[in-house]
N, C-alpha and C positions, 0 to 999 in steps of 0.2 A: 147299082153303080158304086165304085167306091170312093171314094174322099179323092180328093186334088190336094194341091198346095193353094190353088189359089181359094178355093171351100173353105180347109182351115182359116182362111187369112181373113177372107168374109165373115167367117163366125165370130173371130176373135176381136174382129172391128164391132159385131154385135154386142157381144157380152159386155165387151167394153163402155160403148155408147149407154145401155143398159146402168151400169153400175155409177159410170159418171151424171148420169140424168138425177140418180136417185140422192148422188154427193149434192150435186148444184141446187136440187130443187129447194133447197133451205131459204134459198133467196129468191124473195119480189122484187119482178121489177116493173115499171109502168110506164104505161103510153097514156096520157092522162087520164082519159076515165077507164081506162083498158088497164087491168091488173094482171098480171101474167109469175108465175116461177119461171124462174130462171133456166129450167129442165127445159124450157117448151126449144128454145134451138139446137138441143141436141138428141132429147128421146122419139122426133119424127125418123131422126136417121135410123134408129133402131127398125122403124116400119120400112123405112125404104130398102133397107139392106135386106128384110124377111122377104119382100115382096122379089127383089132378084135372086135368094135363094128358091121362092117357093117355085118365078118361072121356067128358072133352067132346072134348077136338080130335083124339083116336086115337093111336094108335101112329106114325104115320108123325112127326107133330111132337113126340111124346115122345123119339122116336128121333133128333133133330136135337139137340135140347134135352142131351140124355144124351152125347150127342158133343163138345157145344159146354163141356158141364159137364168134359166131362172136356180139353180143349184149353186153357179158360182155367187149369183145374188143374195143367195142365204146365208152361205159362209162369208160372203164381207159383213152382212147385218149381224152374223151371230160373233165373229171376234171383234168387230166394231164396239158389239154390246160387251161381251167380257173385258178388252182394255179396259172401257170407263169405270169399270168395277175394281178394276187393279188399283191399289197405294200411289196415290200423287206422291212425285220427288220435291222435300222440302222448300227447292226454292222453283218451282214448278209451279206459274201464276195461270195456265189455260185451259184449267176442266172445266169450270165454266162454258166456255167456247167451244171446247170440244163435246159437251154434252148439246148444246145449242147446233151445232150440226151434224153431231153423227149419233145424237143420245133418242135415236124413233121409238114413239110411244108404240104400243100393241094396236092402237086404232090406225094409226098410221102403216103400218107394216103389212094388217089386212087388207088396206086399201087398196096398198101400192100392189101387193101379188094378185090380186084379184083381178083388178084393169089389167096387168100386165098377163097373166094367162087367159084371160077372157078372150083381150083384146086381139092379142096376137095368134090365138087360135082362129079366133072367127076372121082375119085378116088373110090367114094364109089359105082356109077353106075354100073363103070367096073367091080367092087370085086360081086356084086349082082348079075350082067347079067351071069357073066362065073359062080358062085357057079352054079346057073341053068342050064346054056348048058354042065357044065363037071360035074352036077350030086355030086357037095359035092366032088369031086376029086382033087385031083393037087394045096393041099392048097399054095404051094410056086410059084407057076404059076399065080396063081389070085393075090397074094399082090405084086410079083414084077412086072404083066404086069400093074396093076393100079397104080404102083407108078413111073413107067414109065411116062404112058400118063399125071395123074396128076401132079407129079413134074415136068415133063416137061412145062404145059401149066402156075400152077403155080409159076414158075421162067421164062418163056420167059414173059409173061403180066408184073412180078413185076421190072425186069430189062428193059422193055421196054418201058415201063412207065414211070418210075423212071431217067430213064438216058439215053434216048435215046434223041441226041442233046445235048449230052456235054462233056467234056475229058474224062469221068470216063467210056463210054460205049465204049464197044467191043464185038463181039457175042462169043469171045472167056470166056467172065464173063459169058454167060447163059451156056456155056457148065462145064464150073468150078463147078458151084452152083449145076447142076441139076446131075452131075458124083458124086459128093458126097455125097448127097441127096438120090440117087438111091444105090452108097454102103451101105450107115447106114441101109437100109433096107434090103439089100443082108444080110449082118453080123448079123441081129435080125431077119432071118427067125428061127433058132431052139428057142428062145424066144417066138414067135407070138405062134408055135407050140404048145408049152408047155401051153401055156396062155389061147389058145384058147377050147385044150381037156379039161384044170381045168374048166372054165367058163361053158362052155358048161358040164361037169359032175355034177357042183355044181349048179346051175341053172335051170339044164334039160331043155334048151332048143336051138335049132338048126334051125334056121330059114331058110328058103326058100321062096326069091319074086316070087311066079308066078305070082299072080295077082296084085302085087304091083304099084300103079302113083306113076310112079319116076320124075315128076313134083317140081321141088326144092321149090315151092313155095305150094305146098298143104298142107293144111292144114291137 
């Protein structure tokens, strides 16, 4: 199948949500004894958007999409990183600030690519394998059981990473992150709905992996 206008336009809402999740997560915010980054209302859309590419145009172009998400991610991380290293302008008062949100340590950085290809692999697999075994049925079955497994592996690897061996961790934060994560998805099932019959009407096309390498690395 080849690309649409409206695929790019999906993708690039991906990438997007992606790179802004990784901007905002700097900030906590809290529901009183519920600790949360500020990432948690926008990096669900990243799973939702995966889950409507992976029903209509399959796994193989979710699989592009997931690679390509995570390449533009490296080059905002990697000139992120070279600015802060550039000569502050004399009368120039916000490196400070600017290291405070865009200065990621290397623990951090592993964290975040880890959850984030883990997660979104095994998210798109799941949504591929059941459209198959349930036959195109049960579209709220497939994106919540995949956003399950995947937010789950994706938030236990990035908190565990990230914070495991220091005040800030408790297994009570991966249950926070990932109960949240798994609502915003619950709450965008009649969206996905709606998104997925337009796509699929205006595109004409409904894909099914039978014989698809779900090999994350095939080219």
């Amino acid at each position: 199948m080849k690309s649409t206008n409206r695929l790019l336009i999906i993708a690039a809402m991906a990438v997007t949500c992606l790179i802004t999740a990784n901007i905002v997560a700097v900030k906590i915010i809290g529901f009183g004894p519920v600790v949360l980054p500020a990432a948690v209302i926008i990096f669900p859309l990243n799973y939702i958007l995966g889950d409507i590419i992976t029903e209509v145009y399959g796994y193989r172009w979710a699989r592009r999409i997931i690679w390509l998400g995570f390449a533009c991610n490296l080059i905002f991380v990697f000139f992120s990183w070279i600015s802060g290293l550039l000569p502050s302008a004399p009368f120039w008062e916000g490196q400070e600030a600017y290291n405070t949100i865009l200065g990621y340590t290397p623990r951090l950085l592993l964290a975040s690519f880890a959850g984030y290809l883990v997660g979104e692999f095994s998210n798109s697999l799941i949504m591929a394998r059941l459209k198959v075994s349930t036959k195109g049925r049960w579209l709220w079955l497939r994106t919540i059981s995949s956003t399950v497994i995947g937010e789950g592996l994706d938030t236990t690897l990035f908190i565990v990473i990230a914070f495991i061996a220091t005040p800030a961790f408790t297994p009570m934060l991966i249950l926070y992150h990932w109960s949240a994560k798994v609502l915003i998805e619950v709450l965008a099932t009649p969206i996905v709905y709606r998104a997925v019959a337009y796509l699929k009407h205006k595109d004409g096309v409904d894909t099914y992996d039978h014989k698809t390498n779900f090999n994350p690395f095939a080219l």
